[in-house]
N, C-alpha and C positions, 0 to 999 in steps of 0.2 A: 664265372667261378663254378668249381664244378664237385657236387657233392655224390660220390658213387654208392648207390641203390637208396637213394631217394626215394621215399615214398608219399603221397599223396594217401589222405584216407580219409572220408565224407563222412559222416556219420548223420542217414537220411534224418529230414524230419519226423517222419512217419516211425521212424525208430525209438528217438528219445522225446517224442511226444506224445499225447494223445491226439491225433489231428480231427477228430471229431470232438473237443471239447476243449475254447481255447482258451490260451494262454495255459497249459497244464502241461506240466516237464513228466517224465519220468527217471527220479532221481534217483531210483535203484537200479534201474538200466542202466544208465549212464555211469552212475559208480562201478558196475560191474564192465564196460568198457572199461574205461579208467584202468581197472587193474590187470587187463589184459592188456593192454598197451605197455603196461607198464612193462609185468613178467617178457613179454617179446620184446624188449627193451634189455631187459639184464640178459638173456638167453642167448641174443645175439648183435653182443656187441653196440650198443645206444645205434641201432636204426636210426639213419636221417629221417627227418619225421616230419611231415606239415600235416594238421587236422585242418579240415571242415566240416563244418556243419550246416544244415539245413534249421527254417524257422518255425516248421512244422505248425505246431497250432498258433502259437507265438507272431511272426511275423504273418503268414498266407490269409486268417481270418480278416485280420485288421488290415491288410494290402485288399483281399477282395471286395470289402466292406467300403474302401476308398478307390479304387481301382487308382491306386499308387504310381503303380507301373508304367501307364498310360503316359502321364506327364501332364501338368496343368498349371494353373495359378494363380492367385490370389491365396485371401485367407484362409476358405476350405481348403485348396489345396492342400497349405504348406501346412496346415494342422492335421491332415492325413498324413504326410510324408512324416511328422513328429510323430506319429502315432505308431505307426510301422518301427520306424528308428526305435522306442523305446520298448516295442516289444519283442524286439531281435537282440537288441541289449540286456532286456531282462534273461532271457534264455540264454545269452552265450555270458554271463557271468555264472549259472548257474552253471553250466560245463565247464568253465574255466577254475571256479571254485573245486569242482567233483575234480576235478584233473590234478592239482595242486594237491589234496587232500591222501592221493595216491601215488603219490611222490615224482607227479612227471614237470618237467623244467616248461613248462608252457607260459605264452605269452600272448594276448591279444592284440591283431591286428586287425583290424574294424575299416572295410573297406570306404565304409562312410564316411571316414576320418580323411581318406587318400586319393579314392578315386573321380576319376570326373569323366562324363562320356559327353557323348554328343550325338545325338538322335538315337541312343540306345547303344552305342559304338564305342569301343574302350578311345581316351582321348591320352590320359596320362595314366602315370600310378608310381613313386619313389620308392621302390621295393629297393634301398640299400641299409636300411635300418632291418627289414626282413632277410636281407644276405648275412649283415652280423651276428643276427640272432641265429642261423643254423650255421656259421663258421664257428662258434662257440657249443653247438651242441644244444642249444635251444629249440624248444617244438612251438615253429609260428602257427596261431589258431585263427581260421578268417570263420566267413558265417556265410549266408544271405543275410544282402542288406538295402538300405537304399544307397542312391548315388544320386551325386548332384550330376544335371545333363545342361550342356548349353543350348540346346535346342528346345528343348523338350520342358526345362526346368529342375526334373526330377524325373527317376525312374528305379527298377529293381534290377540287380542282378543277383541269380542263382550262385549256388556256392559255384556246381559246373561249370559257368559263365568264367566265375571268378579264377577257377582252375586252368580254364582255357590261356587266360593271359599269363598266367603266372608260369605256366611251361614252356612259355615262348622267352624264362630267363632263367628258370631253374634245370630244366629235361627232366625229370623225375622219370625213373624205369619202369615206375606202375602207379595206376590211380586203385583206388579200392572202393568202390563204392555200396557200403555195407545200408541196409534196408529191411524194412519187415521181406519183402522179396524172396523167394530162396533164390532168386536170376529174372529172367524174361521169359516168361512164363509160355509155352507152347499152345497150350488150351489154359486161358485164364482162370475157367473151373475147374482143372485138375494140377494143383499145385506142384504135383508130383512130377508132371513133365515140363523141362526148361532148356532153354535153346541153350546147347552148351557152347557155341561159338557165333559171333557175330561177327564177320569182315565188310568192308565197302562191296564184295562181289557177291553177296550171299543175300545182303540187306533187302532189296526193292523185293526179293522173292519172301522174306519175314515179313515188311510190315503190317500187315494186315496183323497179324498176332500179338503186334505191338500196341499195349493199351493204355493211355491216360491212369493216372491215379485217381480215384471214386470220392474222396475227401478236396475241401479245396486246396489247388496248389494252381497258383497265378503263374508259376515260371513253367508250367506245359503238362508235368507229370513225364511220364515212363518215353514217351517217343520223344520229348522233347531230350530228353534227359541220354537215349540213344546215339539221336542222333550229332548231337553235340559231342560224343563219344569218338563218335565215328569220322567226327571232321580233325578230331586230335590225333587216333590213331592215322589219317592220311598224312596231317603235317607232319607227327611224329613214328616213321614207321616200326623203330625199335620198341617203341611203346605199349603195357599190355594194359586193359583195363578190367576188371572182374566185379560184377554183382552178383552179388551174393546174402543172404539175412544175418543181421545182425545178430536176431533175437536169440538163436542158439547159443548157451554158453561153449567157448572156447571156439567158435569161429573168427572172431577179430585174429583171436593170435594167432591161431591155424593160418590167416589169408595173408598175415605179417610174416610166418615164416615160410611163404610162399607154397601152402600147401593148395593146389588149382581145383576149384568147386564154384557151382552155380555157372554163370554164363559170363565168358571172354569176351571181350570186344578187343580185335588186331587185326593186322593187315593181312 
């Protein structure tokens, strides 16, 4: 099925949370997303639309605290793995709620609910209840979550992780991945310079610039986060992807109505 100018749009941890103080939302951020989603939503024409979000203080403390991720078993285990599930759920009900409240048709799809892998590997996932929901003009909301693994027992995957599979049924023409960030920063001390494009030919000559996030994030931070980018735009070469900071007012809607700022990831 095929929904023309699709868009993907992340809405980092580090964005709507405080990641150094956890489990704490920030609910005025987030409403103000909210209603810029929304305004580029009447402006032009109800955007096909999927959010993600990141677990920021929410999930990463309590995934670091259990090293979730890993995969284990028994009772500590699987009382870590509850532990993480519940504080990814607390947070994406709170942006589910902020979302609703600003009049956008959103829906929760909780990939813990769906997905299953195996040694860290997507294995399944029934995205046709996710097809109806955007054939009707509904906005599917995923997160970071955990998943159940048949190898492993249990494991996380990042929203981007999540992203990855889900374009291998949706194609979406761009991912947006908005951040405290103004991009990928060129000298990490001077926020002012940022790599304004990133391609598979350019890369091995950036990384070194490319820096982890300073707060805990179990799913890699900034290279991890790259480079997963960068395997998208190879399988998908029509595909563009832009970081960029959230925290400026009226950049969501700016980067919705495809106004190009902070750093590209394409072919």
């Amino acid at each position: 099925m095929n929904y023309p100018g699709l868009t993907f749009i992340k809405l980092g941890g580090s964005l709507i949370t405080d990641k150094n103080q956890p489990l704490t939302a920030k609910p005025e951020r987030i409403r103000q997303i909210a209603l810029e989603i929304a305004q580029a939503r009447q402006e032009h024409i109800d955007i096909p639309l999927l959010i993600g979000h990141g677990s920021g203080s929410f999930g990463h403390a309590v995934a670091n605290e259990f090293q979730t991720q890993e995969g284990g078993e028994g009772k500590a285990y699987w009382k870590g793995f509850i532990e993480v599930w519940l504080a990814a759920r607390q947070l994406n009900q709170i942006v589910i709620e902020i979302c609703h409240q600003a009049g956008l048709p959103v829906i929760a799809f909780p990939p813990s609910a769906g997905v299953i892998s195996k040694d860290k590997d997507f294995v399944s996932w029934d995205l046709r209840p996710m097809q109806f929901a955007l054939s009707q003009n509904l906005i599917p909301v995923v997160q970071g979550d955990v998943i159940f693994d048949y190898e492993i027992g249990g494991t996380i995957f990042s929203t981007e992780k999540i992203f990855q599979f889900l374009c291998s049924t949706f194609f979406p023409e761009r991912i947006l991945l908005a951040g405290l960030d103004e991009g990928v920063y060129c000298n990490p001390q001077n926020p002012d310079e940022v790599v304004p494009r990133i391609t598979p030919a350019n890369f091995e000559d950036l990384r070194p610039v490319v820096s982890g996030s300073e707060a805990a994030d179990v799913t890699g931070g900034m290279l991890a986060k790259v480079e997963l980018m960068l395997a998208l735009v190879k399988a998908h070469p029509a595909m563009q992807i832009q970081i960029f900071s959230g925290m400026k007012p009226g950049n969501i809607k700016k980067a919705l109505a495809g106004e190009v700022f902070g750093t590209i990831i394409s072919q």
